[in-house]
C-alpha positions in Angstrom: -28.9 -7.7 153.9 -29.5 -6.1 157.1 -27.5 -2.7 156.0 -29.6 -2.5 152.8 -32.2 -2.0 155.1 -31.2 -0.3 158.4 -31.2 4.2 158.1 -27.7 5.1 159.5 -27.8 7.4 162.5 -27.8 11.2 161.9 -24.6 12.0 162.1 -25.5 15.5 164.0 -26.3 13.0 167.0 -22.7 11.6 166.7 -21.4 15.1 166.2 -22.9 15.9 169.6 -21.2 12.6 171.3 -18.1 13.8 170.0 -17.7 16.7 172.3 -19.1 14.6 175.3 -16.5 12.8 177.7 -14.9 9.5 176.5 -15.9 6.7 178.6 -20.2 7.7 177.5 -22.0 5.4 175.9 -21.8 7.2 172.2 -18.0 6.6 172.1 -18.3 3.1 173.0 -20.6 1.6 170.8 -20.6 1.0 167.3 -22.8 3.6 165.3 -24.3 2.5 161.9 -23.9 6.0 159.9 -22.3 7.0 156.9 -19.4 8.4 157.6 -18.2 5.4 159.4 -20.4 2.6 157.9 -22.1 0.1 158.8 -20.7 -2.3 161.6 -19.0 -5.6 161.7 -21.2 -7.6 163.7 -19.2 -10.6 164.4 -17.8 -9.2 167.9 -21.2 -7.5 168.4 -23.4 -8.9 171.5 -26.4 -6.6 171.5 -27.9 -4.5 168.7 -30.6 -1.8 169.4 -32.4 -1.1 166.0 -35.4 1.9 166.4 -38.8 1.3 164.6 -42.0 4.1 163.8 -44.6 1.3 162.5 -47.7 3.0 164.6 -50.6 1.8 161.9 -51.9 -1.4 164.2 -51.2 0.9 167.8 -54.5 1.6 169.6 -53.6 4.9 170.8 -52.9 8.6 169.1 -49.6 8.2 169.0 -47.0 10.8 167.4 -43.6 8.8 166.2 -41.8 8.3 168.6 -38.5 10.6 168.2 -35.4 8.0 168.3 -33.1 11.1 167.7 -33.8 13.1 171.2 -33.8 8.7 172.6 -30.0 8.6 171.3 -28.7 12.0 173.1 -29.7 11.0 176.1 -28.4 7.6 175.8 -25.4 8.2 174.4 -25.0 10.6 177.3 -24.3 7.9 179.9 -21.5 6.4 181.1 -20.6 2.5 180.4 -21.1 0.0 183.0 -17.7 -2.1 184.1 -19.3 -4.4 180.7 -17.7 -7.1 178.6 -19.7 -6.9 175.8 -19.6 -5.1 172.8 -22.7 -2.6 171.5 -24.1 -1.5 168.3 -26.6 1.0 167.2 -27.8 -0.3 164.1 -30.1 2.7 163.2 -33.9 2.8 162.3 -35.7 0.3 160.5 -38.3 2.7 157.9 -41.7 1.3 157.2 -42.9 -0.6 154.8 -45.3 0.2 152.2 -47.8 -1.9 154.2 -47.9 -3.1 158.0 -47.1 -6.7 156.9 -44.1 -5.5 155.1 -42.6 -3.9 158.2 -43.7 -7.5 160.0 -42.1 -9.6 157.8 -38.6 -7.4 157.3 -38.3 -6.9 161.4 -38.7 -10.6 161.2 -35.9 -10.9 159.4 -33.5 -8.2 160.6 -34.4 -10.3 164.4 -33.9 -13.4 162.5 -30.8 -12.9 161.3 -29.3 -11.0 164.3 -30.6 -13.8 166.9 -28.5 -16.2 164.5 -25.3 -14.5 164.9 -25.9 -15.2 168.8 -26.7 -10.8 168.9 -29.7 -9.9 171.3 -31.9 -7.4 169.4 -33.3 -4.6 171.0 -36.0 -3.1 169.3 -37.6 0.3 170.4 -40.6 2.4 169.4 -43.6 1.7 167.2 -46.7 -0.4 168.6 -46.7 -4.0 170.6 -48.1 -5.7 167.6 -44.2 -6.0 166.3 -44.0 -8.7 169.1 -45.6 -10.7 166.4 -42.8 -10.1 164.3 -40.5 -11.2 167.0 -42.0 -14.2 167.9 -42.3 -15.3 164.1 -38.4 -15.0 164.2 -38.5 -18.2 166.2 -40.7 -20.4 164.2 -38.6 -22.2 162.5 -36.6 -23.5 165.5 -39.3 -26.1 166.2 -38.9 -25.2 169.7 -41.5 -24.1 172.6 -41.1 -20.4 172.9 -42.2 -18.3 176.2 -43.9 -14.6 176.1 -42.9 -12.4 178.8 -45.2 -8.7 178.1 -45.2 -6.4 180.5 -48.2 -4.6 179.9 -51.2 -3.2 182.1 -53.9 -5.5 179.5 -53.4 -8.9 178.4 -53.3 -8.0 174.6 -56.4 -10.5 173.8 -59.6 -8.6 173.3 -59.9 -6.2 170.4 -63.5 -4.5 169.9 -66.4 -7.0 170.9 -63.9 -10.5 170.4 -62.3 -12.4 172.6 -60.1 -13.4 170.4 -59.2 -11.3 167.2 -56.9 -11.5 164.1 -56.2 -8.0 164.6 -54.7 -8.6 168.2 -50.9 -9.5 168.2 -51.4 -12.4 170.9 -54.6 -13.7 169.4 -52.8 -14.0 166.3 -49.8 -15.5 167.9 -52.4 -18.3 169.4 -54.8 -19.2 166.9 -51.8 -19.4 164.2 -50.9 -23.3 163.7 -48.8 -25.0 164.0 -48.4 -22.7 167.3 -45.0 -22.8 169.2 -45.9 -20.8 172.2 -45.4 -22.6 175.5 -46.2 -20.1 177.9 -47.5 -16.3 178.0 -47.1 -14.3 180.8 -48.5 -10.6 182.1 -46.5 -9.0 184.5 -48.2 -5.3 185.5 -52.0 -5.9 184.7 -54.5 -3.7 186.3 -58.1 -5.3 186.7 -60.1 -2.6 185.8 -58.6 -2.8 182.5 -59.4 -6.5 182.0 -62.8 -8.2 181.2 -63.3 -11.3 183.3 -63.5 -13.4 180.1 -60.1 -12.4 179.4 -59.3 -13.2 183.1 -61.2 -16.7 182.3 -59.1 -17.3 179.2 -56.0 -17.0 180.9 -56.4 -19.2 183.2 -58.1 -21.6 180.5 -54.7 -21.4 178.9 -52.9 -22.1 182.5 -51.1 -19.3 181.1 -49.3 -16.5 183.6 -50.3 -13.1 185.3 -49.1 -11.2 188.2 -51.1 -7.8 188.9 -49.4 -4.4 189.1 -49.8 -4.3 193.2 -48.1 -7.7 193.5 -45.0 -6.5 191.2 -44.9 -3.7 192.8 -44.6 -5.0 196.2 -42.2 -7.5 195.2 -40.4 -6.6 191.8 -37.8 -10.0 192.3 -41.1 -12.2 192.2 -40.5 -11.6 188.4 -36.9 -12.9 188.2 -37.6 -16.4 187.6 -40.4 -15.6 185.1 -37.8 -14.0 183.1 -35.4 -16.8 183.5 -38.0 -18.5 181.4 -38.8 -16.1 178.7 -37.2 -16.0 175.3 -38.7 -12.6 174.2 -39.8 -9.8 176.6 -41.9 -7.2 175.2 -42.4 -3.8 177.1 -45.7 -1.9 176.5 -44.6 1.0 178.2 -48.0 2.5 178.5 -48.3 0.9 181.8 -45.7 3.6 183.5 -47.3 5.9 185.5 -48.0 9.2 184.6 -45.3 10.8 187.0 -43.0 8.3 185.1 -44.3 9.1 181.5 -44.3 12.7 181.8 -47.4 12.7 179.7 -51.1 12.2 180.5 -53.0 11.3 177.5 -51.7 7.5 177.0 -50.6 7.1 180.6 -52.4 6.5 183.3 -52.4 7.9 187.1 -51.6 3.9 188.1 -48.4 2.6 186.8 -45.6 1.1 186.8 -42.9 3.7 188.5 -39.4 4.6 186.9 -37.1 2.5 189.4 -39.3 -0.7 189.1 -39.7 -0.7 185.5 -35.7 -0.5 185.5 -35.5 -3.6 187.9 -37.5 -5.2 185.5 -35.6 -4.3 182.5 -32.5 -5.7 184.5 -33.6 -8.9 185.2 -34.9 -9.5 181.5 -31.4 -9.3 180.8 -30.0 -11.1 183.1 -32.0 -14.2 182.0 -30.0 -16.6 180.1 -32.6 -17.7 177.8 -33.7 -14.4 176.5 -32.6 -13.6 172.9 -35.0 -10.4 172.1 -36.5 -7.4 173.5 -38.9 -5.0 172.9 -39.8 -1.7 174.1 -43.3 -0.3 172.2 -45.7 2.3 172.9 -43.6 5.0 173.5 -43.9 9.1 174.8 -42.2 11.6 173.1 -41.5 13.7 176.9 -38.1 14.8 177.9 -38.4 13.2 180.9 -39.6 9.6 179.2 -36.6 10.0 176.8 -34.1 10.1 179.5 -36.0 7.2 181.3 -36.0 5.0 178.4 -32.3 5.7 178.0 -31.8 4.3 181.7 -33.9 0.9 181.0 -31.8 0.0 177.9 -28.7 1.1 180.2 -30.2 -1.4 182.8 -31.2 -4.1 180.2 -27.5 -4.2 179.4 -26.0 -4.2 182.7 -28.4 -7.2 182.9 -26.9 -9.1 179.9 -23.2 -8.5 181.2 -24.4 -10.0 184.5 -25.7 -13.7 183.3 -24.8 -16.4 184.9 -24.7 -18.7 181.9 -27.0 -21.6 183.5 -29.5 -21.9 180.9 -29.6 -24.8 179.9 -29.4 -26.0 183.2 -27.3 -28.8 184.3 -27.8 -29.6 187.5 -24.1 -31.2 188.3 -21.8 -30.6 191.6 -22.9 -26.8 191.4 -26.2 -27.8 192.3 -27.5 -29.0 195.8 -31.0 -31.2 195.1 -33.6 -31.2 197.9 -36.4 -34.0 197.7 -39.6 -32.4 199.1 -42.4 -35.3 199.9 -45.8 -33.3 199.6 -48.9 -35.5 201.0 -49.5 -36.7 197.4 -46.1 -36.4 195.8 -43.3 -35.4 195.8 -41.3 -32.3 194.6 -37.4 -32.2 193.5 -36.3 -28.8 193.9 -32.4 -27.4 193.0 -30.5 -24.7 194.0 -27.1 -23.1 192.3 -24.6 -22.7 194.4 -23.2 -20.0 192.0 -26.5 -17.6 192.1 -28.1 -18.8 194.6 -31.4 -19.5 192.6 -33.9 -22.2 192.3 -35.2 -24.4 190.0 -38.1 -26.8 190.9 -38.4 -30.2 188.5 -41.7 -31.2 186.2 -42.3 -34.5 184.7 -44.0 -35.1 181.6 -45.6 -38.0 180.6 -45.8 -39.2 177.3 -49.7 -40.3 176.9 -48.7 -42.2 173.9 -46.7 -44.3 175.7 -47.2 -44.4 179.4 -43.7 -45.5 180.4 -42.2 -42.6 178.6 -41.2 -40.1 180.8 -38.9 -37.3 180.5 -37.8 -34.3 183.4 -37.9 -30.8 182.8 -36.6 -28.0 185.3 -39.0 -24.9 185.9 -38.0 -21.7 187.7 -38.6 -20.6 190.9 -37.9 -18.9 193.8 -37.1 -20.1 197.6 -40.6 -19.0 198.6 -41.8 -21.7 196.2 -39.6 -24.3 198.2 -40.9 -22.9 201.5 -44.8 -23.7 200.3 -43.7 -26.6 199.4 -42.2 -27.6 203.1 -45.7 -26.8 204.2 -47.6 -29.0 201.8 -48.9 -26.3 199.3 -47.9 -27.0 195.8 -46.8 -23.6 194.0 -49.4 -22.0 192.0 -46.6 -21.8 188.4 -45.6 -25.4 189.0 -49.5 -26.5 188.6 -49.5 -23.9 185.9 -46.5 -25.3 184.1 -47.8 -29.0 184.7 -51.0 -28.7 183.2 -49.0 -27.1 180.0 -47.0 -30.0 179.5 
């Protein structure tokens, strides 16, 4: 099915990988094209699969050329990796938006079931949707990572809008979305009803400042997404190489690689997105470098999602003034976990445990009677 609907790769961007040393990239992977055909997936661990739907996008943006994307990537070397890469080609658009929705729901779908991570790139955020609908029928809570300089709620005059890819994602029932979080938002581009709503929601958001003072801070945010989606309007200008879209505040080119790095390296991620792209020389050989690091995430899990917390685990009880908090820390990677409790308020004697991420800060508040700010968060979600 997917092949039916997948473009093969020019094969003059092959040609040029050709003449390029053999340990790069382009003679590594797998190339849907067709001289060689399209790939057996069944060894296959990631598949990056390029998309122009611009119609829903905000912004004058030009499609985003995939073409000038692939020589650079293809240019770089492989890390030491286990894993096996494909380059599926370019999904085309549909004769309406909702027809690109529904067949990149599909092509994700499908992928995601073969236990293949999907990275998509180019086109608008609202293919997030598209993503996320790839989950729904898992009957399962699914977490939104976006990093994004808005919060993707407001469109026009409404607080919440059909046309918006997250209001659509919340007011669609039944909804499956557990948690939403903004990592890069910059207050001058967010109304305080938006701000409000957020917090109405006890969903997540980190300002551009804090992650840039701290880029690990999102590391256990990550640990709990499922998809991450990249609007990559909030680089900086100096990072975009263009003007128009970007703005002088941003996100610069090595943290937005960190970042891309630790969305791989969470266990629990199964799809990626990067939208909203430039068409600079300077973007396409940054872009290249997050995908490179996005990978050298996924060859660097730890496999402890789901967590068990067994011998590899040391558990530290925390009494607080009026509770108490269970924290856990791997021995193997060295990172924490901190444990919830849901009630059952059907049944008040049914109680169940769940483990949230966090960090070793989050232990130290907790030491000094200050509950962590995601714990409550996450609490109040349950």
């Amino acid at each position: 099915m997917i092949e039916d609907v997948l473009i093969p790769v020019d094969e003059t961007i092959i040609g040029i990988s050709s003449i390029l040393p053999k340990q790069v990239l382009g003679n590594n992977i797998l190339i849907n094209s067709k001289s060689n055909g399209f790939p057996d997936l069944d060894q296959i661990s990631i598949a990056i699969i390029g998309v122009q739907e611009l119609r829903n996008s905000h912004f004058n943006h030009s499609r985003y050329d995939m073409d000038k994307f692939r020589i650079e990537f293809y240019k770089l070397y492989t890390g030491n990796w286990k894993l096996n890469i494909a380059d599926l080609g370019d999904l085309p658009n549909g004769n309406k938006v909702e027809d690109t929705y529904y067949i990149l729901k599909e092509v994700c779908l499908h992928l995601r079931q073969m236990n293949i991570i999907p990275i998509i790139i180019g086109g608008s955020q609202d293919l997030t949707l598209s993503m996320y609908r790839s989950f729904e029928n898992n009957n399962q809570w699914i977490n939104i990572t976006s990093i994004d300089n808005r919060f993707d709620f407001s469109q026009d005059e409404d607080l919440i809008s059909g046309r918006s890819y997250m209001s659509s994602i919340i007011l669609k029932k039944p909804s499956y979305l557990n948690n939403y979080t903004n990592l890069g938002y910059q207050s001058y581009l967010i109304s305080q009803e938006e701000l409000d709503l957020m917090d109405k929601l006890f969903f997540d958001s980190y300002r551009l400042g804090a992650v840039l003072d701290d880029f690990s801070l999102s590391e256990p945010i990550f640990r709990e997404t499922d998809i991450a989606s990249f609007d990559l309007k909030c680089l900086s200008e100096n990072s975009s190489g263009e003007s128009i879209n970007s703005s002088p505040n941003g996100f610069d080119s090595r943290t937005i690689c960190s970042l891309s790095r630790y969305a791989g390296i969470s266990d629990r991620l199964s799809l990626v997105g990067f939208f909203e792209l430039f068409n600079t020389n300077t973007f396409h050989k940054l872009l290249s470098q997050i995908i490179w690091y996005f990978i050298e995430g996924v060859n660097c899990r730890f496999n402890e999602y789901p967590v068990y917390t067994g011998k590899s685990f040391n558990k530290y009880i925390v009494p607080l003034s009026d509770r108490e908090l269970i924290f856990y820390r791997s021995k193997k990677s060295d990172r924490w976990w901190v444990e919830i409790t849901i009630e059952n308020y059907l049944d008040n004697k049914t109680k169940s445990n769940t483990l949230l991420s966090c960090t070793y800060e989050d232990y130290e508040e907790a030491c000094n009677d200050k509950i962590p700010e995601r714990w409550l968060k996450a609490s109040k979600r349950a």
